[in-house]
N, CA, C and O atoms as a MOPAC input file, in Angstrom:
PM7 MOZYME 1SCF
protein

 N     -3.22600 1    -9.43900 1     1.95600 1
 C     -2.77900 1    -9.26800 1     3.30800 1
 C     -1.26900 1    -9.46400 1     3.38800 1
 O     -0.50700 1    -8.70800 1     3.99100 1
 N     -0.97600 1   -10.37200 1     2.83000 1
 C      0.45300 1   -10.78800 1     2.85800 1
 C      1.42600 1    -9.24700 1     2.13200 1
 O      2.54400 1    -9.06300 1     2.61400 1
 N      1.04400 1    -8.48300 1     1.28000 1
 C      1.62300 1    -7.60400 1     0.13000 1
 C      2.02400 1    -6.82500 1     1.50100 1
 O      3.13200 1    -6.72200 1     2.02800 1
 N      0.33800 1    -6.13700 1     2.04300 1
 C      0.41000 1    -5.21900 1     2.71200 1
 C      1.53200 1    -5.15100 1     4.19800 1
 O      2.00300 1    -4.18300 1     4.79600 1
 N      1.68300 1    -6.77500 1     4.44100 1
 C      2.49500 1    -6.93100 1     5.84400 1
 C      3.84500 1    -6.79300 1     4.99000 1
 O      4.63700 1    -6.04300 1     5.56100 1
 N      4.28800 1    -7.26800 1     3.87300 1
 C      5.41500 1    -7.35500 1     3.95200 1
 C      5.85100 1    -5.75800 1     3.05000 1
 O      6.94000 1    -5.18800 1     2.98100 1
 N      4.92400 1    -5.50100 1     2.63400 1
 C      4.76600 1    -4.21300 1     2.32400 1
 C      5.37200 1    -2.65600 1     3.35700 1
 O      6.10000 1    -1.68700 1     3.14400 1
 N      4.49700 1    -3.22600 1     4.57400 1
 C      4.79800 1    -2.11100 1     5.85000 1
 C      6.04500 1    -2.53500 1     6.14000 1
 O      6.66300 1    -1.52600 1     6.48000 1
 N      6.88600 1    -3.65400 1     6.20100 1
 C      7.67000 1    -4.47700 1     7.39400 1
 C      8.89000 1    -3.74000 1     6.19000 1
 O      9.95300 1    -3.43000 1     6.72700 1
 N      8.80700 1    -3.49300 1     4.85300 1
 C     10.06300 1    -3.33600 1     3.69600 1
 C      9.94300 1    -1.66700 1     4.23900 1
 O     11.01400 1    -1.21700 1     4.64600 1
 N      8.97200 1    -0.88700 1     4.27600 1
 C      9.03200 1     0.60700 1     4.13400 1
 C      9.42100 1     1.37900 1     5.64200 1
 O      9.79500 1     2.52900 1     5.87500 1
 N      9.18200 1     0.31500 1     6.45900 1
 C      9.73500 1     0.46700 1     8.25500 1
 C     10.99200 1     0.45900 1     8.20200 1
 O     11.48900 1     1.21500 1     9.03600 1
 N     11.79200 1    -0.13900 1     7.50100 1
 C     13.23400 1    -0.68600 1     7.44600 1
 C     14.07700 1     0.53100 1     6.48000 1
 O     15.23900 1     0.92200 1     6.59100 1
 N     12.95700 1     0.96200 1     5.46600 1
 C     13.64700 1     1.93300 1     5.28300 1
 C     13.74000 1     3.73300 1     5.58200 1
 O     14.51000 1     4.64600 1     5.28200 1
 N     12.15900 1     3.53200 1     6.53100 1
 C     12.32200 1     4.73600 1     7.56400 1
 C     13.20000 1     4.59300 1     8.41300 1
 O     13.57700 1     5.65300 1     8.91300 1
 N     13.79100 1     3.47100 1     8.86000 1
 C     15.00200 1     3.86500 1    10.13200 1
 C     16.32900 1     3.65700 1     9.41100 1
 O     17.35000 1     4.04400 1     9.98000 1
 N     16.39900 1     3.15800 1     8.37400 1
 C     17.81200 1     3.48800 1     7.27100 1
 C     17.92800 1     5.02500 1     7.21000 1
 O     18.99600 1     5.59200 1     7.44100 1
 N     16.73400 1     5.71100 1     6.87300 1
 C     17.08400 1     7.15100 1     6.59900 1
 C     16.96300 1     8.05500 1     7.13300 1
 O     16.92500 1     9.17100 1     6.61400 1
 N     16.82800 1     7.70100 1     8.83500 1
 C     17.03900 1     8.36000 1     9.69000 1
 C     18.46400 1     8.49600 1    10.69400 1
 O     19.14200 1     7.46900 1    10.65100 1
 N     18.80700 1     9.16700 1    11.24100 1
 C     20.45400 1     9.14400 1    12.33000 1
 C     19.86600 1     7.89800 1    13.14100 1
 O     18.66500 1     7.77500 1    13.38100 1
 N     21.10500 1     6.75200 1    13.63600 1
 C     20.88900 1     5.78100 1    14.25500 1
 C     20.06800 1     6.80900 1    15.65400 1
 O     18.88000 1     6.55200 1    15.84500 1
 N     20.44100 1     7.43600 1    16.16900 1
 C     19.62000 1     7.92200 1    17.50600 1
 C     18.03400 1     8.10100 1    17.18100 1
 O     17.04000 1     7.68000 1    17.77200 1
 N     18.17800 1     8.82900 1    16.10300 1
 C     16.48200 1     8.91000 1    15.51000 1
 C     15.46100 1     7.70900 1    15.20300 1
 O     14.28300 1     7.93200 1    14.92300 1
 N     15.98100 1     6.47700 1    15.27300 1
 C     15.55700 1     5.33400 1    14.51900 1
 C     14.28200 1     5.09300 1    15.13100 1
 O     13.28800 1     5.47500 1    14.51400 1
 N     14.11300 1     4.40500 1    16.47600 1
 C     13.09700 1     4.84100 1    17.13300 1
 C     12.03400 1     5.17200 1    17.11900 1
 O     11.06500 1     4.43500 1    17.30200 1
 N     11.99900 1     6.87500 1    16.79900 1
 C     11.10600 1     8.28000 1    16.36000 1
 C     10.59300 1     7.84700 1    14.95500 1
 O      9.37200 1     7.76300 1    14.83100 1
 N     11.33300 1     7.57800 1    13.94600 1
 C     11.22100 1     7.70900 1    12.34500 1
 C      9.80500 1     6.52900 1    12.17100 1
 O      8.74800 1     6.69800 1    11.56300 1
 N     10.40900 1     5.02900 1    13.15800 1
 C      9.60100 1     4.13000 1    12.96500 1
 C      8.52000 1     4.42300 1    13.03800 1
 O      7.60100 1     4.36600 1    12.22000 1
 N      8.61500 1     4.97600 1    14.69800 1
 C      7.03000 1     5.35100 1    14.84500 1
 C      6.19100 1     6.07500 1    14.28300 1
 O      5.00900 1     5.89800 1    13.98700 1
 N      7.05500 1     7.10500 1    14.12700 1
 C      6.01200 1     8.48700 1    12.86000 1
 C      5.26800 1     7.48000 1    11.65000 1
 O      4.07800 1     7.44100 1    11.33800 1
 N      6.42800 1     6.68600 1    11.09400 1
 C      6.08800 1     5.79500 1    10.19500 1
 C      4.97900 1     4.87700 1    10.13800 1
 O      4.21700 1     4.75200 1     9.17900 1
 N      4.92600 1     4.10800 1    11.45800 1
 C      3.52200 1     3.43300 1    11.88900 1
 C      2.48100 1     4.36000 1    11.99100 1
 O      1.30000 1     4.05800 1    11.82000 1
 N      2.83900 1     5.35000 1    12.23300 1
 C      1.54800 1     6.19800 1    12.80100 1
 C      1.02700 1     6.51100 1    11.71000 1
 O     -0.15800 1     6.17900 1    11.69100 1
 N      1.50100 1     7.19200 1    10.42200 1
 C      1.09100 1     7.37700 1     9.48000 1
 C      0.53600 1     6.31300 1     8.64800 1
 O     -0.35200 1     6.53300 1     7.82400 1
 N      1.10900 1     5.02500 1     8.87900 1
 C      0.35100 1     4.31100 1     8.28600 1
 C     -0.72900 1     3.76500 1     8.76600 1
 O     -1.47600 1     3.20100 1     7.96600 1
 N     -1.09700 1     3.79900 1    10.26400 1
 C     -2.60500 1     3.65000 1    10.45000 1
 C     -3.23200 1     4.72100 1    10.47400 1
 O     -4.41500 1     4.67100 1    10.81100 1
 N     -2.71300 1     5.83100 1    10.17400 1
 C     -3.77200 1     6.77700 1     9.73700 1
 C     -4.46400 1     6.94500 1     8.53600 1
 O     -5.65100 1     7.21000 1     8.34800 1
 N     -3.48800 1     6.74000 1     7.69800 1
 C     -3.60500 1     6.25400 1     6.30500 1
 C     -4.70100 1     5.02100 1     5.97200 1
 O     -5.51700 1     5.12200 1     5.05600 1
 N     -4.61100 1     3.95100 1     6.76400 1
 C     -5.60800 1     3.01600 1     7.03700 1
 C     -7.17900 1     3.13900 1     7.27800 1
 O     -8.09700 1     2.53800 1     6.72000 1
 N     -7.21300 1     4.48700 1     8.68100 1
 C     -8.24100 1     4.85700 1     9.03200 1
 C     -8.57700 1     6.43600 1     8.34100 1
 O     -9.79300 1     6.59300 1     8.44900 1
 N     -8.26000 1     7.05000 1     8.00400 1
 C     -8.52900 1     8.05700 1     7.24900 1
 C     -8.83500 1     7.85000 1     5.48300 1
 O     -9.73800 1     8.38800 1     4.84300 1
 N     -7.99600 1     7.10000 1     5.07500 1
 C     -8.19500 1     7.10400 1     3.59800 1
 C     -9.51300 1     6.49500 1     2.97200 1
 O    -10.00500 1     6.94300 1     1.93600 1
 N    -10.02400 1     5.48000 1     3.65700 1
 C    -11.64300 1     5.44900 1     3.23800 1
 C    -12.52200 1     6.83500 1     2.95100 1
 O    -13.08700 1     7.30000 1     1.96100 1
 N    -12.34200 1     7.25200 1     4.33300 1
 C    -13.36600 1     8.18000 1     4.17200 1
 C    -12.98500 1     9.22200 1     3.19600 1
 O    -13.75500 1     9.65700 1     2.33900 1
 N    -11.74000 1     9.60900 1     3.36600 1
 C    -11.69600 1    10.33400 1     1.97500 1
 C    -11.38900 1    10.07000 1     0.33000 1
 O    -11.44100 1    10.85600 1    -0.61700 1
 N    -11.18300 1     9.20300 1     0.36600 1
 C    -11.56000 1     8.56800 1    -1.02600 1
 C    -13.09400 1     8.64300 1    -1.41200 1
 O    -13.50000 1     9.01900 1    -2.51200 1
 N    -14.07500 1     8.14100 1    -0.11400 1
 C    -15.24800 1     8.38100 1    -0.66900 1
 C    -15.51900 1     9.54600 1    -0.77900 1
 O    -16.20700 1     9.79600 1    -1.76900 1
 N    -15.18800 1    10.59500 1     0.00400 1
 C    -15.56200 1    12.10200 1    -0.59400 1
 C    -15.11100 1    12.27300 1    -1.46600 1
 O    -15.60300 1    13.25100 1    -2.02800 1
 N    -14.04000 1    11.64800 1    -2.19400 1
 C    -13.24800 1    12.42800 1    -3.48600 1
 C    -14.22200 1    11.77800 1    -4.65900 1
 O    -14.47300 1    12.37800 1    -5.70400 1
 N    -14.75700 1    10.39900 1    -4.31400 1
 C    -15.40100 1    10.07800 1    -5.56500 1
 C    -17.35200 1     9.91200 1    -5.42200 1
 O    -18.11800 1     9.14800 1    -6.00900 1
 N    -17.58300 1    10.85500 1    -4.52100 1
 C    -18.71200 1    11.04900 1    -4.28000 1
 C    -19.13000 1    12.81200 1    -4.49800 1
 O    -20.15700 1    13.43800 1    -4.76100 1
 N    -17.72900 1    13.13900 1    -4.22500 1
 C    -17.37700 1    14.86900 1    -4.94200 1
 C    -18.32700 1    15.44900 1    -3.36800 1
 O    -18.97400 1    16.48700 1    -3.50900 1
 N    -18.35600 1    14.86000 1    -2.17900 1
 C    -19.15500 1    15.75000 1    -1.53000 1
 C    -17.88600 1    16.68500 1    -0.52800 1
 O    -18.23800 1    17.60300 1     0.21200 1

């Protein structure tokens, strides 16, 4: 738990580094968003990938 928080909190910091200060904002959020999608999507497809259905 700890990897994963400080994990998101290091890769947030560097979505709004590599975005234009006006964009920073936007970048974060895309960024969160993808990562709870990633959260809620990647189960299920992992199990299709190793269930081959």
């Amino acid at each position: 738990m700890l990897t994963t928080s400080a994990g998101q909190a290091t890769l947030a910091v560097l979505a709004g580094q590599s975005a234009p200060a006006s964009q920073n904002p936007t970048a974060i959020g895309l960024f969160n968003l993808g990562y709870q999608l990633g959260g809620a999507f990647g189960p299920a497809i992992a199990a299709l990938v190793v269930l081959g259905g």
